[in-house]
C-alpha angles and dihedrals in degrees: 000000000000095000090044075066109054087039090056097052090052097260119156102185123037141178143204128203108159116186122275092339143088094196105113099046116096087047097047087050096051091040081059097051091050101054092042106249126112107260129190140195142225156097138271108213110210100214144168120246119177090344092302112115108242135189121226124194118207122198122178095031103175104211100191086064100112084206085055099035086053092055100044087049095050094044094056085057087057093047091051088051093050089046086054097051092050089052090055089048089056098044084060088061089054086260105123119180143210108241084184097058098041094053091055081055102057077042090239093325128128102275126252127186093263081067089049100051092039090063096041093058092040089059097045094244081127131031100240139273096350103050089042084064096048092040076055101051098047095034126019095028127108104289089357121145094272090038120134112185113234119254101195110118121226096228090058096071091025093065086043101050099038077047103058101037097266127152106245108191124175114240126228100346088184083075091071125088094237131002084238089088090049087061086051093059082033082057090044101054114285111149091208142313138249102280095174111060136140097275103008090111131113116022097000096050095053092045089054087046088058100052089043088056094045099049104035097239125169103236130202139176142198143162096256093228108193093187127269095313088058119099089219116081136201119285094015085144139041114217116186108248082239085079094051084046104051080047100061081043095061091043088054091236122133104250112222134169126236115241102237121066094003096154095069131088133236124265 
């Protein structure tokens, strides 16, 4: 459906980097090549870094890596637990939820709040698309009322990742409170960070330009399209095919375009 999506607005080289999860990938890839535009895989870890909660993307992932394939199976331990924690917050609030039925949801996966929501609306606990983004906002949300903090630590994926060959790139560096601190993961590891994103423009952007050129990072962007209950849509931002070129670079793979459609740009 997703890269429906992307075909449909006119996108010719798409990504998906789920939370927390590789799930959807190899469906998501295959769905791509079908349709005729470029698709990629990957993750985006959601992570704790001096206490501030930060966002690593991860390309190239090899999954047959038995140091990759442990971590991602660790960490989906830690996400259950966190989902169940956040259950037992909403069932203090008189909300009580079928695990059955939102697993069935993620698919298997480690749930996220779009599964919740998804499932809540499905079983008629909430009317519809309206209700899901207010349930969001006083529940699910950053320091809402069902809100657990994530544990993970940003060094952990980060080692991994650094460890088996993997592209680690920083998500939406406009979230910090100084780049400064984008220089720190920068100084940890990190390959590059996420230059195109829905605000990043103007002075930001520049500035982020600049440290990107000085350093030598591989930069990426994206819409950060959460699913139809996310305030963000699909081809917010235009990123020059050049990004999506200098990524499949760093990752070692032959960039080619898909016939059809191969004067746009990827989004």
């Amino acid at each position: 459906m997703l890269a429906r999506a992307f075909k449909a607005a006119g996108i010719v080289v798409a990504g998906l980097t789920d939370h927390d999860t590789v799930g959807g990938n190899d469906e998501f890839v295959s769905t791509c090549n079908e349709i005729g535009i470029v698709g990629i895989g990957g993750i985006e870890f959601s992570t704790v870094y001096n206490g501030m909660e930060v966002h690593l993307l991860g390309y190239g992932l090899p999954l047959d890596n038995p140091k990759c394939s442990g971590f991602l199976e660790s960490h989906a331990l830690y996400l259950r637990s966190r989902f169940e924690q956040t259950a037992k917050k909403l069932e203090s609030f008189g909300i009580k939820l079928d695990f059955d039925d939102i697993y069935r949801v993620s698919a298997g996966n480690p749930p996220m709040p779009p599964h919740i929501l998804r499932s809540l609306v499905e079983t008629g606990v909430l009317d519809g698309l309206g209700e899901a983004v207010a349930f969001f906002w006083e529940y699910l949300a950053t320091n809402a009322k069902a809100w657990v903090p994530h544990e993970a630590p940003f060094e952990s994926p980060l080692r991994m990742m650094n460890e088996v060959g993997a592209v680690a790139i920083v998500s939406h560096p406009l979230r910090f409170p100084s780049l400064e601190i984008l220089e720190e993961l920068l100084d940890l590891g990190c390959d590059g960070f996420e230059l195109y994103y829905p605000e990043q423009t103007g002075k930001i952007f520049s500035e982020l330009q600049a440290i990107a050129l000085k350093r030598g990072c591989v930069v990426t962007g994206g819409c950060d399209f959460h699913g139809a209950f996310a305030e963000r849509r699909i081809g917010e931002v235009e990123i020059p095919i050049e990004i999506a070129i200098g990524l499949f670079d760093a990752l070692g793979i032959e960039f080619s375009m898909p016939q059809a459609g191969s004067d746009g740009g990827s989004r």
